[in-house]
Structures are given as C-alpha cells and as structure tokens.
N, C-alpha and C positions, 0 to 999 in steps of 0.2 A: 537195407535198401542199397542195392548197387549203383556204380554211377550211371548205367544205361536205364535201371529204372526213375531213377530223377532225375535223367535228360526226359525219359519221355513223359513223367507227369509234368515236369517242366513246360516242356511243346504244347502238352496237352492245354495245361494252363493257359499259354500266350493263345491258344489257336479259339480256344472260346471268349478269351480276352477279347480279340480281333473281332469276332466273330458276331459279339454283344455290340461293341462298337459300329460295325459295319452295316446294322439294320436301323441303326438313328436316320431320320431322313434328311436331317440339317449338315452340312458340312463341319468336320472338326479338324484342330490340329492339334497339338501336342509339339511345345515351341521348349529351347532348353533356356537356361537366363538370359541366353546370347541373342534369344529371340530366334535362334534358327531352328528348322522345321524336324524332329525329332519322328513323326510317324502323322498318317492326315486320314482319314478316313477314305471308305469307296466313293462314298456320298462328296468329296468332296474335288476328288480327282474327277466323278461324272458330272457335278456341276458347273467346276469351271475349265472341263475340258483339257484339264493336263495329265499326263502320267506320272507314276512316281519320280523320274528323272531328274524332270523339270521342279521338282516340289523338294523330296528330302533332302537335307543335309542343304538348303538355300536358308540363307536370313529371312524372314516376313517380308522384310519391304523390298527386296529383291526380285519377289514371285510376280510371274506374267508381265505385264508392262510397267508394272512398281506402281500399281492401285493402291496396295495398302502402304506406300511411301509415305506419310503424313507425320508432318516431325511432329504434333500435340498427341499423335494415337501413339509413336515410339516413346514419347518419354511418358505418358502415362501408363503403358506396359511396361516398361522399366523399371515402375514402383512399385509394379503386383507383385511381384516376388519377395523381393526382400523386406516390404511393411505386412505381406500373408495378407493383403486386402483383395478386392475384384474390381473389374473393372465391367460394367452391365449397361448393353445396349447404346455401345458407341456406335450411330450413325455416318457409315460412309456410303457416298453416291460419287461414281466413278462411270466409264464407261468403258466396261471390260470387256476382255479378249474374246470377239465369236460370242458375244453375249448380248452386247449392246450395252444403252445406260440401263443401270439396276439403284439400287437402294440397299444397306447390306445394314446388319445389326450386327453387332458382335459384344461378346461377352467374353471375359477370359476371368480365368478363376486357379488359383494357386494348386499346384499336388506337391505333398509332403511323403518323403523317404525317409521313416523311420530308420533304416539300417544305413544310411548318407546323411552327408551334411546338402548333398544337391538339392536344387528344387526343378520343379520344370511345370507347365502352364495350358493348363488345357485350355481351348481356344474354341469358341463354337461361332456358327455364321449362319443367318436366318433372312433368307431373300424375303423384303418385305414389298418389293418395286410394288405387287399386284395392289394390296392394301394401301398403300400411299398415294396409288391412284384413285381406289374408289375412297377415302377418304377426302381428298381434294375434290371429287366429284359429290361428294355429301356435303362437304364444304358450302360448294358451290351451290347449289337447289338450297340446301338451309337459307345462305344467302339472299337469294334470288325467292325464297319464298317468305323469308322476312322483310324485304325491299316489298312483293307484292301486297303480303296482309297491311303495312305501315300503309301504302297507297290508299290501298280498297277502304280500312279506315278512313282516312284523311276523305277521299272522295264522297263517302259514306254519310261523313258526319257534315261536308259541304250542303250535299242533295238534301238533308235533313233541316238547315239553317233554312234554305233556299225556297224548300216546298211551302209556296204559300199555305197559309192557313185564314185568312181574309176571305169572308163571305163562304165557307166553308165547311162542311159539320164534322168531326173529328173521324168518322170513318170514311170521308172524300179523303183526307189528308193521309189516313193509314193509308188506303188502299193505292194514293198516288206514291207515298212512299218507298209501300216495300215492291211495288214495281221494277221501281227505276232500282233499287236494292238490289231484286231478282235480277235484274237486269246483267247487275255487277258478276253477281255470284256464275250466272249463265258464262259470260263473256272469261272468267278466270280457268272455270271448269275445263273450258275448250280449250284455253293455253295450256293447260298442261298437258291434259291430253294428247295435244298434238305435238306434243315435243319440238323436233325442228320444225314442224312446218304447221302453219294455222289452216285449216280446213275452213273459209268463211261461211262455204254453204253449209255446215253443219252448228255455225254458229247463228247464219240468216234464221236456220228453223227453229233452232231450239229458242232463241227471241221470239219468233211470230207465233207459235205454236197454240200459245193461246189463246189467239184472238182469229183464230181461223173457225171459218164455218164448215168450209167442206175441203179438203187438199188442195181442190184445184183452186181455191183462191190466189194462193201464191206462186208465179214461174221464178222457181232459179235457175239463172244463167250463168251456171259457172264455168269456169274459165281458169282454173289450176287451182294448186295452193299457191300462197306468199307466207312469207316469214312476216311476221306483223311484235312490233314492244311489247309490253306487257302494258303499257299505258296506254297506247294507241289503240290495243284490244279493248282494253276496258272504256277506250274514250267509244270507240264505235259500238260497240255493245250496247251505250248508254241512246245514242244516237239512234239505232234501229230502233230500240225498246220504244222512244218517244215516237218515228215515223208509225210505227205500230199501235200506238195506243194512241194517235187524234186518224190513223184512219180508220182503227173502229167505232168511233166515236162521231166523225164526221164523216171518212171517207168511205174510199172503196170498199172498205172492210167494214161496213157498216149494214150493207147491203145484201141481199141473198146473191147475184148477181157480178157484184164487184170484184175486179181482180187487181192484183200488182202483179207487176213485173221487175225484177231485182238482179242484175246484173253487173259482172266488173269487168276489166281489162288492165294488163300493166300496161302503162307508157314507158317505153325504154328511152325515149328521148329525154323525154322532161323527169325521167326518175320520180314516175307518180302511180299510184293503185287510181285509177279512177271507177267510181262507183256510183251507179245509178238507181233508183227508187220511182217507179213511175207507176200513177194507178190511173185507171180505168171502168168504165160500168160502173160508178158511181154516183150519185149526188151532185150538183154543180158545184164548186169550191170557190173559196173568197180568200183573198186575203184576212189573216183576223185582224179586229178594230185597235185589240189590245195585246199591246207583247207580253206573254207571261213566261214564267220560266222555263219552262216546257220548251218552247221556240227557239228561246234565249243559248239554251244549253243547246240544239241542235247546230245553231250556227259557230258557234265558241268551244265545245268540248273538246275537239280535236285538234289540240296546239300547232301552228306551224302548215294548219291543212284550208280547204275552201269548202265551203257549201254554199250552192246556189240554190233557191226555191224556184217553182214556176208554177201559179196558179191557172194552169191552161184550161181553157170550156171541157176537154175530155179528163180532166183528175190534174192531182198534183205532181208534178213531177221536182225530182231531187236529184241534185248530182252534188256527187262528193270527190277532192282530192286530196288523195295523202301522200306524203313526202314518203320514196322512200330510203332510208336513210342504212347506218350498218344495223341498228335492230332491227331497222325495218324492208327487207330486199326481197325482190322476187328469188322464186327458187330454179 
C-alpha cells in the first residue's frame, strides 16, 4: 500500500468517524486533558448556535458566555482523565446564549490511545430543560393531589363522626352519609377537571342532579367561571348537596311544581363570590324547631365566609359569601 492509498483509507476512516458521530442527536465534544475543545459534534455547534470558530481549539469554560465556568465541574473533570473514571450527569442550569435558561446533563468519560501515552475525554450534553419541567409539574399535582385526598379524608371521616345516628335506622344514616360523601367526590371531580378555572354551574348540577324531578326544576344563573381552593370547592359542594337534600325533602324540590333558582356574581369591591339559593312553588317553610347537623354544617362549612337563611311565605331563600382570596379569585 502506497502512501496515497492510506491517506485515502485514512480520510475514508475519519469521514465515517465524523460521520457516526454526527447523526447522535445530543451534543458532543471531545476535550484534550487541558480541557480544551479537540473536535464537537453537528449536533452541538446547531444546538448552541456556535460555529467551529468559536468552539475548537477554546478551553471548556471559555465557550459562549463561560456557562460551563463552574470551578466544582473543572476540577471534577480534571480527575477523569488521569483516575480513567467518568464523570455521569452533572447537572448545569445556566442561561445560555440565544437559548435562554436550559438545564443541561453532562457526562464525560475517559478515551484511551493505545499507541500514546495521551488521553483525551469525550463529553456529551443532554437538554433535559423540557423534562424538568414536566417533572416539577407532576411534582406539583402529586402534591396538590395528596394535600386534596389527606383533606377529602379528614372531612370525610368528620361527616361521619357528625351524622347523627339518634332516633335513626342504620339505612337513614347510610343513605345521609354517602350523600354528603357524594357530595365530596362531586365537588373534587370538578376541580380537577376544571383545571384553572371552576365551572360552578357544572358543579350546581352535578350536586342537584338527583333530586330533580323534571330540568326545569332548577334556574342557573350563571355568571363566568371563578378560581375557587380546593377546600372552598369541597366546603360548597358540601353546602349545595345539604340545600339540595332538605329541599327535596321539605322544600321546593319536594314538589311537582317547585322551582329554585341558583345564581352568583363577584363583588370586586368587597373581594367576595356572592351566591344565592332561592326556592319557590313550594310548601310553606318554617324555621326548624331543632338544629341538627345538616343546618349546622350549611352555616359553618365554609371557613372565613357568611351564609344567611330567610324563611320567606314564597320558599327559602340563601345567600352565600366567599372570600375571595389568591386560591380563590375571579378570572
């Protein structure tokens, strides 16, 4: 073999070298002990927007605005070489050139030249910015939906302490139970569903739902979404579910005839949801003789907020107000 023939199996070599290299989608480089930049991939000059110029024959922590500057990532790359160990998925977040902030992994791992005593260090880098977002956002729902079951419990097992059983027969007491239960599960369903913003009228119906006789029992008046807590959801959920089950039992809803009418509006002054519950064409209404739980929990459930009753000659009327606060704001 002549010397023009192993120049060109030579080339030939380097150019599929290159070539294997070049179709990795992660940026690479190829650093000498010095740490400076011996050869970097396509993949990594289009990632972070530099040409070869700006990149070969630079030290590492010199490239672009000196992002990978960090004296713990230089002297831990210092000691790949010479201990033949790696160094795997050192986390840098920087906020790089025509990039913005990223999140970067890097791995460097020793190459050995049998016919030298050199060494030199391949270098790989894996934007992980996307992933560490949705991560913090799984995070967060995990969170957020551990915060809500610890509640729904907690509330759950209160309703249960609380549901009389006095004068009683133990399927009065299921059937008031898993109500106000439903009630729960109703009022959670919705918040997630509605992600940023609470849909109330689809929370009104899905509470009354089953204590309707014919559609037009119930008018909603609605009036936008609001953002509503995840406690406040489940306190009002609990609240309708109860408005709902003494007026089919005494009131409007009791009735072929009888209607409510269930409407809100924000107050931007007073920073309140105000909400109303008013029935009609039914039965005359009393005050009751005895408070029981049921009632108790309508005036109390919703921390920080008011409800007022009115046993008027045409049905009962309710009004509700809720604070609204940073979980809880109009949209």
């Amino acid at each position: 073999m002549n010397t023009e023939d192993l120049y060109r199996l030579l080339r030939t070599g380097h150019i599929q070298a290159q070539g294997i290299v070049d179709t990795i989608a992660d940026p690479l480089l190829l650093l000498d002990e010095n740490l400076c930049v011996l050869n970097a991939s396509r993949a990594f000059f289009r990632v972070f927007q530099v040409d070869r110029y700006e990149t070969i024959g630079k030290p590492l922590y010199e490239l672009g605005n000196g992002q990978w500057d960090i004296a713990e990532l230089r002297h831990l790359l210092l000691k790949v070489i010479p201990r033949s160990t790696a160094l795997i998925d050192y986390k840098v977040e920087h906020e790089f050139p025509d990039l913005g902030r990223k999140t970067m992994l890097l791995t460097a791992r020793t190459l050995h030249h049998p016919d030298n005593g050199s060494h030199s260090m391949l270098v790989s880098l894996v934007d992980i910015t996307e992933r560490d977002q949705r991560d913090a956002i799984q995070d967060m729902l995990f969170g957020e939906l551990k915060h809500r079951m610890s509640n729904l419990l907690s509330v759950s097992l209160a309703i249960a302490r609380k549901t009389t059983t006095k004068d009683r027969t133990a399927e009065q007491y299921r059937d008031d139970f898993l109500g106000r239960f439903s009630a729960l599960v109703e009022a959670q369903e919705v918040g997630f569903a509605g992600n940023d913003t609470t849909d109330l009228k689809v929370l009104i119906e899905r509470i009354v739902a089953p204590y309707l006789g014919t559609p037009e029992a119930v008018v909603v008046e609605a009036a936008g979404a609001v953002i509503l807590g995840a406690s406040t959801l489940m306190a009002l959920g609990l609240v309708l579910h109860e408005l709902a089950t003494n007026a089919a039992r005494y009131g409007a809803l009791s009735v072929p005839d009888g209607k409510v009418s269930i409407g809100w509006l924000l107050d931007d002054e007073s920073k309140h949801l105000r909400l109303w519950w008013v029935e009609s064409h039914g039965p005359p209404v009393t005050p009751p003789a005895v408070t029981g739980y049921g009632c108790k929990l309508i005036h109390t459930a919703i921390a920080l907020g008011e409800v007022k009753q009115h046993y008027a000659p045409t049905g009962l009327e309710t009004k509700i107000a809720i604070p609204l606060g940073p979980a809880s704001a109009p949209v």
